[in-house]
C-alpha positions in Angstrom: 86.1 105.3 83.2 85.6 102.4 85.1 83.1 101.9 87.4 82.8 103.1 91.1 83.6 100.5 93.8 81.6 99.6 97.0 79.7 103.0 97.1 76.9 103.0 99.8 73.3 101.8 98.5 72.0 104.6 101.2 74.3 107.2 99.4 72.9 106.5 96.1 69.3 106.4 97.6 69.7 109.7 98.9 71.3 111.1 96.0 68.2 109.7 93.3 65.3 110.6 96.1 66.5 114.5 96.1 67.3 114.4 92.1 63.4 113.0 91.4 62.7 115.7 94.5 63.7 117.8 92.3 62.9 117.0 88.8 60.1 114.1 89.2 62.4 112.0 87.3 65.1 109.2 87.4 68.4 110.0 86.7 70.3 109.5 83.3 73.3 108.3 85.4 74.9 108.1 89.0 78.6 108.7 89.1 80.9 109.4 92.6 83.9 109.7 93.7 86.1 109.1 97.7 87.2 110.9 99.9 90.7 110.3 100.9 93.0 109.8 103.5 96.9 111.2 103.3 99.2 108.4 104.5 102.2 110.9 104.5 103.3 114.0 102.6 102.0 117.0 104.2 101.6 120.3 102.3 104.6 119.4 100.2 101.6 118.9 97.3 101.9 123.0 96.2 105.6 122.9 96.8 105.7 120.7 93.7 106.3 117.7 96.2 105.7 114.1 96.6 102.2 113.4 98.4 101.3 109.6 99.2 97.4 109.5 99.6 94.7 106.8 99.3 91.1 106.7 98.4 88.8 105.9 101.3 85.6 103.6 101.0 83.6 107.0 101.9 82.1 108.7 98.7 80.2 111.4 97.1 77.2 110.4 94.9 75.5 112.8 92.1 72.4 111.9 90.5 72.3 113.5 87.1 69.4 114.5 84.6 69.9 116.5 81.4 67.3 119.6 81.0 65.9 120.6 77.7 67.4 124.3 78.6 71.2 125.7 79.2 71.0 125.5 82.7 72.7 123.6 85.3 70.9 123.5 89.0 72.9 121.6 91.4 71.1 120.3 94.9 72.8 119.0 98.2 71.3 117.0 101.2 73.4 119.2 103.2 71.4 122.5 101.7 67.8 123.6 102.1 67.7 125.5 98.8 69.1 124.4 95.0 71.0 126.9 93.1 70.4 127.7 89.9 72.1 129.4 86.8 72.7 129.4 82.9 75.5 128.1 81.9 76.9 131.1 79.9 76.6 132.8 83.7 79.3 131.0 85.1 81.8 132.5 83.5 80.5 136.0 85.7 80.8 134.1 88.6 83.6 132.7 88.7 86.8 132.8 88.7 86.8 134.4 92.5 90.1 135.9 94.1 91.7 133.6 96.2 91.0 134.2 100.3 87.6 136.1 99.1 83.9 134.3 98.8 82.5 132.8 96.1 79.8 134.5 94.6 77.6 131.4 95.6 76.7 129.4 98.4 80.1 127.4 99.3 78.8 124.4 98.6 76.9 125.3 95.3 80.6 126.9 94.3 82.4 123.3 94.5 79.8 121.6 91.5 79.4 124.9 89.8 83.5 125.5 89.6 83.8 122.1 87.9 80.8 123.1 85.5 82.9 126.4 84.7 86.2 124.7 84.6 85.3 122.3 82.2 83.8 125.1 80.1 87.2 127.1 80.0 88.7 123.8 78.8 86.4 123.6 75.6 83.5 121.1 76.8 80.3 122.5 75.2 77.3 120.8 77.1 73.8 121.0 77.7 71.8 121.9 80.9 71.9 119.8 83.7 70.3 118.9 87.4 72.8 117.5 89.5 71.8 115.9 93.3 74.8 115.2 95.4 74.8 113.2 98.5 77.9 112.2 100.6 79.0 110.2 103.4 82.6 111.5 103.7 83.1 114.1 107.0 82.7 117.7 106.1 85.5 119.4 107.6 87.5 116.3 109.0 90.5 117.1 106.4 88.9 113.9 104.5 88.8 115.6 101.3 84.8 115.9 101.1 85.7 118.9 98.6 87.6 116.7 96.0 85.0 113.8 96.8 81.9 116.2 95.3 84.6 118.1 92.8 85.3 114.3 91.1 81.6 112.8 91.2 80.4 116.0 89.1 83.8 115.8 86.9 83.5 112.2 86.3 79.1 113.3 85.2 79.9 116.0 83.0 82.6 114.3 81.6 80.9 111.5 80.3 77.7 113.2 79.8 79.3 116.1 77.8 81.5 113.9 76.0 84.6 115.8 77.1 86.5 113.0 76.5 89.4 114.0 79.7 91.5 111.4 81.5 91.4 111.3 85.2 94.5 113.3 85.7 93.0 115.9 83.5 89.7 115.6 85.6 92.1 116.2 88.8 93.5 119.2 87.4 89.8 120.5 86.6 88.8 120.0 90.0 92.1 121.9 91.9 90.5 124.7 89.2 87.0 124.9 90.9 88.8 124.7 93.8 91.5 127.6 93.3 89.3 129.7 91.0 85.6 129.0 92.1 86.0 128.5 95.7 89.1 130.2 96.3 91.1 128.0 98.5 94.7 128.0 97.6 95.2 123.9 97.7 97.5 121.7 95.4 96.2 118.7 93.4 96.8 116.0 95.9 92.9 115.5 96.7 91.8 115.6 93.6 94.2 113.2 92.3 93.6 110.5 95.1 89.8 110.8 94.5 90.2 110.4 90.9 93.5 107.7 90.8 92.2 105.5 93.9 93.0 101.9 93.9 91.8 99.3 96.2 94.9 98.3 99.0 97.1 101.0 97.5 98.3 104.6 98.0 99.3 106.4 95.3 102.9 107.7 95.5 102.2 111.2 93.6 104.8 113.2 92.1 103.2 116.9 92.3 105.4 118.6 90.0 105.3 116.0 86.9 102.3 114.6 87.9 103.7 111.4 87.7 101.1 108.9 89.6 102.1 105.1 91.1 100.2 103.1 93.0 101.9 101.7 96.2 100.6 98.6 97.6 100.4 99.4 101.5 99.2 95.8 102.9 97.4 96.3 106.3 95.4 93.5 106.1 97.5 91.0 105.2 99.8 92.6 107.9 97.2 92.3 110.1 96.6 96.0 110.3 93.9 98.8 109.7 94.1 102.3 109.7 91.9 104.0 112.2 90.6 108.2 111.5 90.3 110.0 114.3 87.7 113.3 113.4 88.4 115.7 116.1 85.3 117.1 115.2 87.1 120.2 115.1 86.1 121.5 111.6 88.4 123.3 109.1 88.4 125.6 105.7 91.1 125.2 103.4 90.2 128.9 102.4 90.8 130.4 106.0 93.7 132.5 106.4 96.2 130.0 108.4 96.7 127.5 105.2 97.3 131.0 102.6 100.1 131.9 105.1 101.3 128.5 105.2 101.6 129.0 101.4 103.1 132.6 101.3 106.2 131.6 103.7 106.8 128.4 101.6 106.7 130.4 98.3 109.1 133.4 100.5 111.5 130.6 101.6 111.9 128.9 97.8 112.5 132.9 96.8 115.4 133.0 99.5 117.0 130.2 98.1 117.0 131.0 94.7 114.5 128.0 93.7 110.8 127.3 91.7 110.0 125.2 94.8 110.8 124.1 97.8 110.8 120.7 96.3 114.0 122.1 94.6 115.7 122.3 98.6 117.2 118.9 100.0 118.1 118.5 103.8 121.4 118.7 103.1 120.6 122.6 102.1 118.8 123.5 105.8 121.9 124.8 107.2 122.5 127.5 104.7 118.4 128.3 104.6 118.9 128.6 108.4 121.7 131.2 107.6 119.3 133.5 105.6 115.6 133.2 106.5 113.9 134.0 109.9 113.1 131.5 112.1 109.1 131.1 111.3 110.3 130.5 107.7 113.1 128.3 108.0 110.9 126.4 110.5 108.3 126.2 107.7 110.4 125.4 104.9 112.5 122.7 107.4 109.0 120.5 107.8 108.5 120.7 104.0 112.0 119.5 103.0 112.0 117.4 105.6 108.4 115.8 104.8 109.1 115.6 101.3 111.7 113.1 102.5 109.8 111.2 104.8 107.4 110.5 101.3 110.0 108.7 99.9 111.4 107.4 102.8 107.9 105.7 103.3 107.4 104.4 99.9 110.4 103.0 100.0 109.8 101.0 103.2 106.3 100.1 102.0 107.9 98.5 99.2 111.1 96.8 100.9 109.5 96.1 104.8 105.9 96.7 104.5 103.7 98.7 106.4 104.7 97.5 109.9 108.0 99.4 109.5 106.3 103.0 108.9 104.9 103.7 112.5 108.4 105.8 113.1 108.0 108.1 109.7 104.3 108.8 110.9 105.3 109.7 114.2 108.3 112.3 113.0 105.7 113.5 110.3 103.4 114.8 113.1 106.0 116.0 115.3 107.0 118.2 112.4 103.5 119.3 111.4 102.9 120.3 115.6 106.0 122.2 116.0 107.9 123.1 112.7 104.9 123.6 110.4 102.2 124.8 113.3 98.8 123.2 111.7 98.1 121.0 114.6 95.8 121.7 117.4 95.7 120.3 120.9 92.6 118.0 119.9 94.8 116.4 117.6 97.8 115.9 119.9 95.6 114.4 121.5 94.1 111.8 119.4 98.0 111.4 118.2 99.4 110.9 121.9 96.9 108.9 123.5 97.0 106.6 120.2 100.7 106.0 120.7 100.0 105.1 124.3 97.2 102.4 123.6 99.7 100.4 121.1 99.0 102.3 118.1 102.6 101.4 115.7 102.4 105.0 114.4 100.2 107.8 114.2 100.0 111.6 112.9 97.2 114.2 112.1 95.9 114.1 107.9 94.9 116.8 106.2 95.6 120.6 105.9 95.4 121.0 109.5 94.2 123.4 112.4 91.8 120.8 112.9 90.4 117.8 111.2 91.4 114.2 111.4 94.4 112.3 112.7 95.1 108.2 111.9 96.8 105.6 113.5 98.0 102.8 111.9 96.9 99.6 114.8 96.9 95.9 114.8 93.7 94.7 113.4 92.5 93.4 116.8 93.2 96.5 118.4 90.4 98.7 117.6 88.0 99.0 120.2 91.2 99.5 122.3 93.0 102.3 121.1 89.4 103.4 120.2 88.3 103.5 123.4 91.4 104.8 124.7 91.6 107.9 122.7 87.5 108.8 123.7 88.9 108.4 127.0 91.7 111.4 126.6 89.5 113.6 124.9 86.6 113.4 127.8 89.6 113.9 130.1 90.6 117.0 128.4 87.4 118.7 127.9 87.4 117.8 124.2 83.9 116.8 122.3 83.6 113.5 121.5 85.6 112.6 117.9 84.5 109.9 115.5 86.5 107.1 115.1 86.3 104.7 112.6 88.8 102.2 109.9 89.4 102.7 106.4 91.4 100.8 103.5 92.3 102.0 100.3 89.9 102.1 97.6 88.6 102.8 94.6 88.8 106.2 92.8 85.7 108.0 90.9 83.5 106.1 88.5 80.3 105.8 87.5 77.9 103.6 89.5 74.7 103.5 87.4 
């Protein structure tokens, strides 16, 4: 694997101080992986869809030391206490049914899923300690999840001598994910974190797994891409997104299809003959979305990304009313981005909370900025975080 881009020195810092915390000890390695952002392509990911994310400059660090035992004990900044188990245990832990707890701490089940995961695929390795610290936003629809999943994929790969690619290292982390956590997500995070490139999306084909990066060109456009965390926080494993999931997978059944990737907008009419109207309504935004993916790509590549601002504006709309995972926080942050000169904007992320972006001209972030603080204190809304990002570099190894 190549090695990690622009990861920050405080990160690391943090990461090594809890790991000799811990053991007393330097580490053997440092390896992280980003959090990412989703330019366009909504929960089409499990409908065997097209996603188009990119790797954010934010990252999750993990400190590794091998043991001289068959243990793995995994530490967070975010978490008073380690946890600790053999690694023949795991497999009693895990895999968890979907919707239900992990038998660990939440946290704890992300690093220890990946440990598992990589067991079930035939790595045989030795005990380790692994100290994870991040900067990506917990709960912001970011990806933090996929950001810790690759860091401790990309250790224990290397360190176990595995010997996986990255798309195999994206498929082990969806695993934890499903199976250890049990949150019901496609393999769009993972493979962003993994495939990131610096300026360029990558146009993801979710059935094939086909991966391409896109160049996207804000900055020479004189662009940037601002987040907008609500601060509103959300769980991937929370009932709203399995529902999501079921009428997706009971409106693919109506139609006589694997997927709803299978269902073109020319089919809509007849699925609006046969399915209620929440379902249609659900399966319209995923058809529709999955279009909007390659209408974007498309325009990236022919017009650049000055000519997007309209897809990212009928992606939300979709998401708010059709698909219902928006929340008036990010309306919000949408609406009063749009009004300060913002050429598109639309929330990222799984939804019913999270982050929204706006894609602005370069010299136009304080504004818009500004503007959007201003319509959240007017509507009684906590104060989000706002703050740029380009696309960057997937996981690696740092040290």
């Amino acid at each position: 694997m190549s090695a990690a881009a622009n990861t920050a020195p405080e990160t690391i810092l943090r990461a090594t101080s809890l790991l000799a915390d811990l053991t007393g000890s330097a580490p053997e390695g440092i390896w992280s992986a980003p959090g990412r952002v989703n330019l366009i392509g909504e929960h089409t990911d499990y409908n065997d869809g097209f996603v188009l994310p990119f790797a954010i400059p934010h990252r999750t660090a993990a400190a590794v030391a091998r043991r001289d035992d068959d243990r793995i004990r995994v530490a967070s900044t975010f978490a008073d206490e380690p946890v600790e188990v053999a690694l023949d245990e795991l497999g009693t832990l895990f895999p968890t049914p979907t919707g239900s707890s992990p038998r660990v701490p939440e946290w704890a089940a992300y690093p220890l899923g990946v440990a598992w995961a990589l067991r079930e695929a035939g790595a045989d390795g030795f005990g380790v300690d692994i100290a994870l610290a991040s900067d990506v936003p917990v709960g912001a629809g970011l990806s933090s999840s996929a950001a810790i999943e690759g860091a401790t994929a990309s250790a224990l790969n290397e360190l176990w001598d595995a010997g996986l690619d990255r798309t195999a290292l994206a498929r082990i982390g969806r695993r934890a994910e499903n199976e250890a956590v049990g949150a019901p997500t496609g393999i769009m995070d993972q493979m962003a974190s993994m495939l990131g490139e610096p300026d360029a999306a990558i146009f993801l084909d979710c059935r094939s797994l086909d991966a391409v990066p896109v160049p996207v060109g804000v900055v020479d456009a004189g662009l940037a891409i601002l987040v907008i965390d609500t601060r509103v926080s959300h769980s991937h494993a929370t009932g709203g997104y399995r529902e999501r999931r079921a009428s997706c997978e009971r409106g693919a059944e109506l139609m006589g299809v694997p997927s709803l990737r299978d269902v073109s907008v020319d089919d809509l009419p007849r699925a609006a003959e046969i399915m209620d109207d929440v379902t249609f309504r659900r399966v319209r935004h995923i058809v529709t979305e999955n279009q909007r993916v390659l209408d974007t790509v498309r325009t990236l590549r022919e017009r650049g990304a000055r000519a997007i601002g309209d897809l990212l504006v009928a992606s939300h709309a979709s998401m708010r009313d059709d698909f219902e995972i928006s929340v008036p926080e990010l309306d919000t942050a949408v609406e009063s981005a749009l009004a300060a000169g913002a050429i598109g904007a639309r929330m990222t992320g799984g939804g019913f909370g999270g982050a929204a972006i706006a894609l602005i001209e370069a010299d136009a972030e304080a504004r818009v900025s500004d503007a959007v603080r201003a319509a959240f204190a007017a509507s009684g809304f906590a104060e989000p975080t706002v703050f740029t990002v380009v696309p960057s570099a997937g996981a690696g190894r740092d040290a």
